[in-house]
C-alpha positions in Angstrom: 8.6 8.5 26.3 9.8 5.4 24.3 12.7 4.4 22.6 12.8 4.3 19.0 15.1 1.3 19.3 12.8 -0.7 20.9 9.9 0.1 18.1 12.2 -1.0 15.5 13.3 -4.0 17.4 9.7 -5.0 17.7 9.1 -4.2 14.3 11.5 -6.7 12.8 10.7 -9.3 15.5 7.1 -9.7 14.1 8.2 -9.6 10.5 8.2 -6.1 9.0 11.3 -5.3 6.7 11.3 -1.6 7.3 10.3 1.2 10.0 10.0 4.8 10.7 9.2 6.7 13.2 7.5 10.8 12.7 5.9 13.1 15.1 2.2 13.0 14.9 0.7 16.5 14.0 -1.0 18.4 11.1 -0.3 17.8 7.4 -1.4 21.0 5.9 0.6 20.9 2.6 -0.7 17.4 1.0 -4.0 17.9 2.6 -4.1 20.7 0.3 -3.4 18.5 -2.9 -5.5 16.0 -2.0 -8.3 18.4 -1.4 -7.5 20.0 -5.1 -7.1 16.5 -6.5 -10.6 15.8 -5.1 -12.2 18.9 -6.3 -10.9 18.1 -9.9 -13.3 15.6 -9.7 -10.9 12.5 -9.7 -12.2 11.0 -6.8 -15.6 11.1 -7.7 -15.8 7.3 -8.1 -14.5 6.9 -4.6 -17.1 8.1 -2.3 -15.2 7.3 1.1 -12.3 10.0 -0.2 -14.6 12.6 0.7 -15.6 11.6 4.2 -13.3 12.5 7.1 -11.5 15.0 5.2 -10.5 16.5 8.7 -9.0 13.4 10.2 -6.8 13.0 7.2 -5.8 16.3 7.4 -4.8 15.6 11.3 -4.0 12.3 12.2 -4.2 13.3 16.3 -8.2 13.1 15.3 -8.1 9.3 15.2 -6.9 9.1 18.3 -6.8 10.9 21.5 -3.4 11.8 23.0 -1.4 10.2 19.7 2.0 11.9 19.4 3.7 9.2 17.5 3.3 7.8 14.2 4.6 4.7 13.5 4.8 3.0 9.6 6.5 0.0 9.1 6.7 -1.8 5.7 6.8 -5.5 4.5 8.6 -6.7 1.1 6.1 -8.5 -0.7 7.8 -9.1 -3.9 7.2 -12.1 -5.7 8.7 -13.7 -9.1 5.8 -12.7 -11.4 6.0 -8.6 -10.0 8.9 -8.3 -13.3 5.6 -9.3 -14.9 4.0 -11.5 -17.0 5.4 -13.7 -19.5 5.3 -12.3 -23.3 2.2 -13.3 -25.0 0.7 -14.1 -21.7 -3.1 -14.0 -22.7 -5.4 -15.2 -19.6 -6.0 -13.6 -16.4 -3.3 -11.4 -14.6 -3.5 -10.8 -10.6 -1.4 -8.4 -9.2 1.4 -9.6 -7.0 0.0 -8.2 -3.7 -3.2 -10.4 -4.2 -1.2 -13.4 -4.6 -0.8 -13.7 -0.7 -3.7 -14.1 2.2 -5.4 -10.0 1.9 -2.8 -8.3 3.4 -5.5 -6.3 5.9 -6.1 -9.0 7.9 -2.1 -10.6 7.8 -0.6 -6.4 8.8 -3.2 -5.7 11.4 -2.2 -9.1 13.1 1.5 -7.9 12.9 0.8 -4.9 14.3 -0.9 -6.3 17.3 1.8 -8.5 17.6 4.0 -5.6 18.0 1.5 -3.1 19.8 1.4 -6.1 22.7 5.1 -6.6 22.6 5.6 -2.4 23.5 3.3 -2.6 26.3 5.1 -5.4 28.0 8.2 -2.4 28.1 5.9 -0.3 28.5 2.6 -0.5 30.3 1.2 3.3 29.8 1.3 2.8 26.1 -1.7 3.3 24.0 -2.1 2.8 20.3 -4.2 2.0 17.4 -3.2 0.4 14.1 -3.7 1.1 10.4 -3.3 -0.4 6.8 -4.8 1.3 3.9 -8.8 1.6 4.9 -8.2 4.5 7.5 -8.3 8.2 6.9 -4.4 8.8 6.9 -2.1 10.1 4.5 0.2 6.5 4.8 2.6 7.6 2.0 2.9 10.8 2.9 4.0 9.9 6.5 6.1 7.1 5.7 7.9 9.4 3.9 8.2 11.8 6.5 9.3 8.3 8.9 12.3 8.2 6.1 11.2 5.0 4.4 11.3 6.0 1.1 10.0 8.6 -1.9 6.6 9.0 -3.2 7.4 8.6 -7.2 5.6 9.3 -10.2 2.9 6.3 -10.0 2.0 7.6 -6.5 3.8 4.8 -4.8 6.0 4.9 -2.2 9.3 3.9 -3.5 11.9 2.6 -1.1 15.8 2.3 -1.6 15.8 -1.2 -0.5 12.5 -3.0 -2.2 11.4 -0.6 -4.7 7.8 -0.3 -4.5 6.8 -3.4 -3.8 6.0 -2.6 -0.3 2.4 -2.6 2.2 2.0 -0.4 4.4 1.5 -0.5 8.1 1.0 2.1 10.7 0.5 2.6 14.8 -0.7 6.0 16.3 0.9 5.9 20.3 0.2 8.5 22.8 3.8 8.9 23.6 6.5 10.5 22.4 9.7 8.9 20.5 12.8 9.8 22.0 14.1 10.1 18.2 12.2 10.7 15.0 13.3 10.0 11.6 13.5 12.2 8.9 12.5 12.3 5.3 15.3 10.6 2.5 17.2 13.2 0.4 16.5 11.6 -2.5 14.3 12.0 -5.9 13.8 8.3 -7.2 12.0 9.5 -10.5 14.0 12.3 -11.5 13.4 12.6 -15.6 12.1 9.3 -15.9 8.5 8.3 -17.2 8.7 4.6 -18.0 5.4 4.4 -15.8 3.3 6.9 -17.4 3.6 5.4 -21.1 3.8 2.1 -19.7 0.4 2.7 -17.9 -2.0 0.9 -20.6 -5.1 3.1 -19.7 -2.9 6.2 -19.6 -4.1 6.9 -16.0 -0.3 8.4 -14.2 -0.7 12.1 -14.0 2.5 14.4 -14.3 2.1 15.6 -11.0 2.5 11.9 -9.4 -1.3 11.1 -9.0 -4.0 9.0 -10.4 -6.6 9.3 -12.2 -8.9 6.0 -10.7 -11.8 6.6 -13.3 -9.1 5.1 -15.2 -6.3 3.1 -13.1 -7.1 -0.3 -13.9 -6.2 -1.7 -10.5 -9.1 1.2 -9.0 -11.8 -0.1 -11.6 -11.1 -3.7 -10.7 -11.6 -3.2 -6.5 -13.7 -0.2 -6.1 -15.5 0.8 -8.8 -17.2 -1.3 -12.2 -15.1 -1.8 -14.7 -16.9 0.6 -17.4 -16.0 0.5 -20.9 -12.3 0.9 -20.7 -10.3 -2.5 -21.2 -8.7 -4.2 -18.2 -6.2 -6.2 -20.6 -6.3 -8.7 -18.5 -5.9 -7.8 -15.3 -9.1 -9.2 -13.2 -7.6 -7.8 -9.8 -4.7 -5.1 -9.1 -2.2 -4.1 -11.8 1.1 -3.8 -12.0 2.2 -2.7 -15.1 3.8 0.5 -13.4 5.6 -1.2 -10.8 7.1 -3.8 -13.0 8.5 -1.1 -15.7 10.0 1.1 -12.6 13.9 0.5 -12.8 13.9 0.7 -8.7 12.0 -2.4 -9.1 14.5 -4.3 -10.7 17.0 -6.8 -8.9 15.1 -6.6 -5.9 15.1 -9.6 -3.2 11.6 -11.5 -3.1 10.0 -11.4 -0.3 11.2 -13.2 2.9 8.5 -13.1 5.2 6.8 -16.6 4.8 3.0 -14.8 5.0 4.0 -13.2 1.7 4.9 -16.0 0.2 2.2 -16.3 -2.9 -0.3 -18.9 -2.1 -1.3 -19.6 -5.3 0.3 -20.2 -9.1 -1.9 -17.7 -11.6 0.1 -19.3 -14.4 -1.5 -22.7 -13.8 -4.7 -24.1 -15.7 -6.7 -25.0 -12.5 -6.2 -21.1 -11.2 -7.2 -20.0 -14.5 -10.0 -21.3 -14.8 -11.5 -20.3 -11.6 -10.0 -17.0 -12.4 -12.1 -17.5 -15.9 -15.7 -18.3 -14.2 -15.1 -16.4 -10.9 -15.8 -18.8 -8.9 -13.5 -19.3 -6.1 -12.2 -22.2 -3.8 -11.5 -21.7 -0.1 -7.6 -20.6 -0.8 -8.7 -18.2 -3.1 -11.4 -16.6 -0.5 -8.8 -15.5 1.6 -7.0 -13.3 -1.1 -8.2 -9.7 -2.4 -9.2 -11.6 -4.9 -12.5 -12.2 -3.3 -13.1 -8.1 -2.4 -12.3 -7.9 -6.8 -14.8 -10.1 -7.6 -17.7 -9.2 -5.7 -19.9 -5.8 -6.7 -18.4 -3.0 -6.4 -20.0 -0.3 -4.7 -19.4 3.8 -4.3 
């Protein structure tokens, strides 16, 4: 058994502002919406949604012997996430993308962290996550009480709204406390994201529609005739509308600290020609800017 204390501790130590703890088992009920969101044919321009249906379904399937899941979060919000400035007419990057791809800098933390737990304890096993695994991350960082999943999909957290990336360890044993989900409904009556959303891509029933989401069409699928109004990678236009996101602390982890200025002529006009120096490389904003593929 291990103690969630000592997650939590290691957690912090290696930079992550928040983290839960669940069991690790079945997730019958949004397994079920995400198979009837898929056979409404919304994911049809995401191929890899339909592979490994099982394992998402299950998350003991990715590993053998996992009976803890643990998601941890990191604040990544910078001073352009209220968004742009009025009349702003270049290129727009979303505020994640600002910062080194966020793959890479999470799966480091979580190694960090994984290595720290097995000096305590030397029968741990694990294996780490963020975003391009076959798990339900929102769903279970809700169930590890982080936050809410609100109307744009996103997780919403009491503490740093939305602006939030997601992290997440399977371990083969068992916590000796396990959080629980946040009595709270963040959205309530409100729909500023839905007629904020340009593209009109925010379902009623809190999920996307990616043949339209303009942050889907500019990382996984070709843009299509739809306008992009400006974005060239991400969007934020329903995080920066959502009240929860207001008068929140920037980011204090130094790895999220934006590594470039969009807002200057020199990043503009790379942004303009695509053609990208070596800081840039290291963003999502080289994944954008190659062809995308199903």
């Amino acid at each position: 058994m291990i103690c969630r204390k000592d997650i939590l501790d290691a957690a912090t130590a290696v930079g992550f502002n928040l983290c839960g703890t669940t069991h690790c088992g079945p997730m019958r009920e949004i397994s079920f919406f995400f198979e009837k969101w898929l056979s409404e044919g919304y994911g049809d321009t995401l191929g890899y949604l339909h592979r490994y249906t099982d394992r998402r379904a299950d998350p003991r399937l990715l590993m053998e012997g996992a009976q803890t899941v643990v998601v941890c979060a990191v604040n990544y919000r910078n001073p352009l996430s209220g968004g742009y400035p009025d009349g702003f007419e270049g290129a727009k990057v979303a505020s994640y993308a600002l910062n080194t791809d966020y793959h890479v800098t999470i799966k480091d933390m979580l190694r960090r962290m994984l290595a720290m737990l097995q000096t305590t304890y030397p029968t741990l096993e694990g294996r780490m996550f963020t975003d391009t695994a076959p798990l339900f991350e929102k769903a279970h960082a809700e169930r590890a009480g982080l936050g809410r999943i609100g109307r744009n999909s996103l997780l919403i957290t009491p503490e740093y709204g939305s602006f939030v990336l997601l992290g997440e360890l399977l371990l083969n044993l068992r916590c000796d406390e396990y959080d629980t989900p946040l009595e709270w409904q963040p959205c309530k009556g409100c729909e500023r994201c839905i007629k904020q959303c340009p593209v009109g891509a925010i379902n009623p029933n809190r999920t996307i529609d990616p043949r339209r989401c303009i942050s889907a069409r500019t990382l996984e699928t070709n843009p299509g005739e739809l306008s992009l109004h400006g974005w060239v990678c991400g969007c934020d236009e329903c995080q920066s509308i959502c009240p929860h996101n207001h008068r929140k602390p920037l980011a204090n982890n130094p790895l999220f600290t934006p590594r470039f200025d969009p807002l200057s002529a020199e990043i503009q006009a790379q942004l303009s020609s695509r053609t990208l120096d070596d800081t840039l490389h290291s963003t999502p904003l080289a994944r954008a800017f190659r062809t995308k593929k199903q």
